[in-house]
C-alpha positions in Angstrom: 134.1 147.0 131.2 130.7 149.4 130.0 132.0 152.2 127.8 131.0 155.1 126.0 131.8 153.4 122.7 128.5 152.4 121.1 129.9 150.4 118.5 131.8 148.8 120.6 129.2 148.1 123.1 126.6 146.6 120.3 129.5 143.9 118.6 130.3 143.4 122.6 126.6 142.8 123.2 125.6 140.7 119.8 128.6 138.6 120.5 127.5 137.8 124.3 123.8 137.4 123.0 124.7 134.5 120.8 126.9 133.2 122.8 123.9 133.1 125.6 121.3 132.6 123.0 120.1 129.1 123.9 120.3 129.4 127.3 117.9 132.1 127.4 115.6 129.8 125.3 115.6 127.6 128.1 115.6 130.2 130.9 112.1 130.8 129.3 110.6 127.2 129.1 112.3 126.8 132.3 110.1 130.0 134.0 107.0 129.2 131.9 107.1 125.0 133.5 107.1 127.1 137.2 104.9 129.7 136.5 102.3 126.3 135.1 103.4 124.1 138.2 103.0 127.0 140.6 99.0 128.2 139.3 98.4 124.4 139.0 98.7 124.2 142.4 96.2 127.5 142.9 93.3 126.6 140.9 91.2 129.1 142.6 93.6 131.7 140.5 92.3 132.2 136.8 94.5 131.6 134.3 93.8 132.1 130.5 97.2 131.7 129.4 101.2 131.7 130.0 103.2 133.0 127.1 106.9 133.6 126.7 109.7 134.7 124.2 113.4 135.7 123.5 113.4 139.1 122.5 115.6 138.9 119.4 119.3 140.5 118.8 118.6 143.3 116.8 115.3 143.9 118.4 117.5 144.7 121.6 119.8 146.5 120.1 116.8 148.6 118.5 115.3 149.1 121.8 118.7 150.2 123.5 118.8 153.2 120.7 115.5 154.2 121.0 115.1 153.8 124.6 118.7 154.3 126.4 121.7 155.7 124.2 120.8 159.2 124.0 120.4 159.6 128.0 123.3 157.6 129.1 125.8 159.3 126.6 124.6 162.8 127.5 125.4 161.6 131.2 128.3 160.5 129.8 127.6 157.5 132.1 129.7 154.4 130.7 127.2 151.3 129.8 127.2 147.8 128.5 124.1 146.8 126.6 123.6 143.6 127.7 122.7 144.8 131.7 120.7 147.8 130.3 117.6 145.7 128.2 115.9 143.3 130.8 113.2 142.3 129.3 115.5 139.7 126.6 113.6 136.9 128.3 109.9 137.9 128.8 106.7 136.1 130.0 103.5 137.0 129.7 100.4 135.4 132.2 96.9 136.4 130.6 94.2 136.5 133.3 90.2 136.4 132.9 89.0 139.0 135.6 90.9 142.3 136.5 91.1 141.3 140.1 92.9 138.3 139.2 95.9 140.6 138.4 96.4 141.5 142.1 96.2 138.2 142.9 99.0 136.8 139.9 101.2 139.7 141.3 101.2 138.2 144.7 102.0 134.8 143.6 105.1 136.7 141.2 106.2 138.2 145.0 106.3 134.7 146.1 108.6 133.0 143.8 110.7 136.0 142.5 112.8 139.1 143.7 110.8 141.8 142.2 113.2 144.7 141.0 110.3 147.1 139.0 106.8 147.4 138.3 105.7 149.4 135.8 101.4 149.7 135.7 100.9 150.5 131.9 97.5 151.9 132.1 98.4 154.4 134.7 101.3 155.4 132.3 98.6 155.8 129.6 96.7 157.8 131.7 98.9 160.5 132.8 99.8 161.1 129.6 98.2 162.1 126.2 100.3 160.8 123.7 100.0 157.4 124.3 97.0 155.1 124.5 96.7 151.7 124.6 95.1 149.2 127.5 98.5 147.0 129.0 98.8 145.9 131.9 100.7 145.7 134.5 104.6 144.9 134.0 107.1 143.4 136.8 110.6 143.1 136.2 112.1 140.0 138.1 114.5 137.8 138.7 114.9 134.5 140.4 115.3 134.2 144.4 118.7 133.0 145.9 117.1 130.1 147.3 115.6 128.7 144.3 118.6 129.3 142.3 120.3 127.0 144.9 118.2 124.0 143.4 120.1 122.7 139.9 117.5 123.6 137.4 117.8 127.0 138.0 121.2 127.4 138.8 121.9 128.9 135.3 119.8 131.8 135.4 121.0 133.8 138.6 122.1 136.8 135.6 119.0 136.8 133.6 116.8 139.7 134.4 113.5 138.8 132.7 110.3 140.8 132.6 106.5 139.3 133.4 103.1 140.9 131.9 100.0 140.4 133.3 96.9 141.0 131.6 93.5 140.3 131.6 92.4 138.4 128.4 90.4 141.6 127.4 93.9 143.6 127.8 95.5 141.1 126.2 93.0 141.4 122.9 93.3 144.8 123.0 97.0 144.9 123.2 97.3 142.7 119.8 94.7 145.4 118.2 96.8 148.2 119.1 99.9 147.1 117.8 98.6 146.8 114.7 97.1 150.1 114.3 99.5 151.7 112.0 101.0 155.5 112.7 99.7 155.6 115.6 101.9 159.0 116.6 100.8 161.0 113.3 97.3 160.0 113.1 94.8 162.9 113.3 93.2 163.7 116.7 89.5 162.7 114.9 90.7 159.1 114.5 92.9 159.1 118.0 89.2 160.5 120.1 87.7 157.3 118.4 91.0 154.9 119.1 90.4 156.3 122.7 86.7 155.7 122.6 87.4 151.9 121.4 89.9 151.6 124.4 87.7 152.4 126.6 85.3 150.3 125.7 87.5 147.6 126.2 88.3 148.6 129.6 84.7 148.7 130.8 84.3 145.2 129.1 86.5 144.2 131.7 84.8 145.7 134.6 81.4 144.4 132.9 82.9 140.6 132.7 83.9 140.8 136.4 80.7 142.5 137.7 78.8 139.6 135.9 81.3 136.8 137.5 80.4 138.7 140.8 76.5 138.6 140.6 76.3 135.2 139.4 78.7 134.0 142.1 76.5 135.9 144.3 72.9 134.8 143.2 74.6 130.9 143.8 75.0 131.6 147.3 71.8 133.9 147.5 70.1 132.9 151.0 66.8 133.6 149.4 66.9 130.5 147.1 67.9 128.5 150.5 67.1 124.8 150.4 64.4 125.3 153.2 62.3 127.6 150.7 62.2 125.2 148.0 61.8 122.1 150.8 58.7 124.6 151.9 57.5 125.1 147.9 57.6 120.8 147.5 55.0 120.8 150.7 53.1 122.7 149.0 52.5 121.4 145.7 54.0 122.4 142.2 50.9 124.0 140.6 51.5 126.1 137.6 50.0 129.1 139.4 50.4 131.5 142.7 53.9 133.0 144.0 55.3 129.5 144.8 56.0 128.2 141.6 59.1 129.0 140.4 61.2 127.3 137.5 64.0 125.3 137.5 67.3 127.1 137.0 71.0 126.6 137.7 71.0 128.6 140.9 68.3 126.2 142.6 70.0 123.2 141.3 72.5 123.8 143.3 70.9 124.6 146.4 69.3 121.0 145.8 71.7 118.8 144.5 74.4 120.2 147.3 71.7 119.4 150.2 71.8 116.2 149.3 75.4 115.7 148.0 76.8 117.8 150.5 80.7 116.8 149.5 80.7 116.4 146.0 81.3 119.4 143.6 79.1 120.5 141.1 81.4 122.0 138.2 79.0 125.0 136.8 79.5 124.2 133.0 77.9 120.4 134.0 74.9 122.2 135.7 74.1 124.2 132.6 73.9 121.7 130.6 72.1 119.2 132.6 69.5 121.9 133.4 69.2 122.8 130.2 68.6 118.8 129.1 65.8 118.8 132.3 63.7 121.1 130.2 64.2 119.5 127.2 62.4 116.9 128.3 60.0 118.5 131.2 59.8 121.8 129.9 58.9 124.4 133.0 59.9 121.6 135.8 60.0 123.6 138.9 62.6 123.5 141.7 60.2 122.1 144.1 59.2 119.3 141.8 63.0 118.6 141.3 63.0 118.5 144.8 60.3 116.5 145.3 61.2 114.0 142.9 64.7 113.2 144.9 62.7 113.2 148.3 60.6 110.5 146.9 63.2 108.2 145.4 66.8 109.3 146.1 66.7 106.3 149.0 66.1 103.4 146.3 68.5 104.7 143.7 71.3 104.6 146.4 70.4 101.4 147.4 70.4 100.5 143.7 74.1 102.2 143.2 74.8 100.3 146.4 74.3 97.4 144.8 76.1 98.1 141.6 79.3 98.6 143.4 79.2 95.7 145.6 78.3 93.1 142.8 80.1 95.5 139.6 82.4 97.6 141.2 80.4 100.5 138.7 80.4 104.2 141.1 76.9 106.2 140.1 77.9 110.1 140.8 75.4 112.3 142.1 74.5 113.1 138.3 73.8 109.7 137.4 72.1 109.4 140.6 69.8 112.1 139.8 69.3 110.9 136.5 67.5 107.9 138.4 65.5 109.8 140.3 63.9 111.6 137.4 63.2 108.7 135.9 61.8 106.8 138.7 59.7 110.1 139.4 58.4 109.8 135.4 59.3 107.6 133.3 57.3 108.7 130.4 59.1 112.4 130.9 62.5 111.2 131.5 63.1 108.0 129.4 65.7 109.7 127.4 67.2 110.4 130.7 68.5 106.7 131.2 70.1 104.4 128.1 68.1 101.0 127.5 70.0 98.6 129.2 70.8 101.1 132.0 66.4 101.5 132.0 66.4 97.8 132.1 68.8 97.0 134.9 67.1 99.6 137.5 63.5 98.5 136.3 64.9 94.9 137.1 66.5 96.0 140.5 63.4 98.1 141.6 60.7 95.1 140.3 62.9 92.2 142.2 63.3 94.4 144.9 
């Protein structure tokens, strides 16, 4: 039965917290597995990290006198220690964008009963002691209907609580706990702590706007397919308002009208870009272009072949690389190992 009886309530508590100590060990692995299983399945959601931990004994206790025992004693409202600190189990999901957080939170709705949320920054807003950048926090529980299944059946009492930060948050988060006296230091140094905060904060708007512009000038209908189709009628001169260099963005609208259902991951179209003008410094899109018009139909035939008579699967990459060095082989030799020069100079001469 809660009491008013602190020291009665804190051996009460310690004794139930070691007697429940390993099972809120597992309660977190346990959470952290579905929270991996569940954004494994939603790769469109970007994760940085997933993070838990066991708030230790004393720690609660700690918190319980700093946070709780002075209210619920002058209320003269009976507690138990144990139901007041919910956060004994907590997990922590660190975003990359600030829109992602939305987006977390409505996957959190989905797979837990969401008791509190508590928005940090706004917190830190409206008032002018505090400042920090943290997040938003949801206290949680599992749903009846999960804790039906046996893995979970163990945790129905555990009250746990999830953070989620962006990764920028989440750096300025470790900063500011280290900051030491942060209550007593003079308003001077607190301006400049502010001034570094927010920093961070527009770091995070900065880091979205850039994912947003980029994703934005990929799908730009001015760098269409038909333009650069249009630019490889017309030649590939170094000169007049039609020559335009090879980048990313128009390596995409190429490679995708011609490989319509394969995905180009972005990090891979960097760098293959970027090894283009190593060798062909300057190459413009509509030579690119020009170069898989002219010869795309002979490398398939050729990666025809070597899966019919070696089972060996060319990818659009490899298929490209072809291309280039079909288109110039002076260029592009590096573009192609020997043997692999030899087999398709073999294939194309026989052919």
């Amino acid at each position: 039965m809660p009491s008013l009886d602190f020291e009665l309530e804190k051996n009460n508590f310690r004794d139930d917290y070691n007697d429940n100590r390993s099972r809120f060990d597992d309660c977190k692995s346990s959470m952290m597995a579905l929270l991996d299983s569940v954004f494994a399945a939603n790769p469109e959601i970007l994760i940085s990290k997933i993070e838990g931990r066991v708030k230790e004994r004393e720690e609660c206790v700690q918190k319980f006198i700093r946070k709780y025992r002075t209210d619920l004693e002058e209320a003269k409202s009976p507690y138990c220690i144990m139901d007041t600190i919910t956060d004994i189990v907590g997990l922590r999901i660190v975003c990359l964008y600030e829109d992602e957080v939305d987006r977390v939170r409505g996957v959190i709705d989905g797979i837990f009963d969401v008791i509190e949320v508590t928005d940090k920054i706004s917190e830190m807003e409206r008032t002018e002691a505090l400042f920090g950048y943290k997040g938003l926090h949801v206290d949680a529980r599992l749903k009846p209907e999960r804790l039906k299944l046996d893995e979970y059946s163990r945790y129905g009492d555990i009250r746990f609580e999830i953070q989620l930060r962006t990764l920028v948050q989440d750096a300025w988060s470790v900063i500011d706990h280290k900051i030491k006296y942060k209550k007593s230091i003079p308003n001077s140094l607190k301006r400049r702590v502010n001034t570094l905060a927010a920093l961070f904060e527009l770091a995070d708007r900065e880091f979205r706007a850039i994912r947003d512009e980029t994703l934005e000038k990929a799908t730009d209908a001015s760098a269409s397919y038909p333009e650069i189709d249009k630019e490889t009628k017309k030649g590939s001169a170094k000169s007049g308002q039609n020559y335009h260099i090879l980048d990313a963005f128009s390596f995409l609208r190429i490679a995708n009208h011609f490989f319509s259902d394969f995905h180009f991951e972005d990090h891979k179209v960097d760098g293959f870009v970027e090894e283009i003008h190593e060798m062909y410094p300057g190459l413009s899109r509509g030579k690119l272009n020009f170069f898989l018009k002219s010869h795309i139909a002979t490398v398939k035939k050729y990666a025809e072949h070597l899966e019919s008579e070696h089972a060996i699967r060319m990818n659009p990459f490899t298929i490209i690389r072809h291309c280039l060095y079909m288109g110039d082989e002076k260029r592009f030799l590096r573009m192609l190992g020997p043997n692999s020069r030899a087999n398709f100079r073999s294939f194309v001469e026989g052919d």
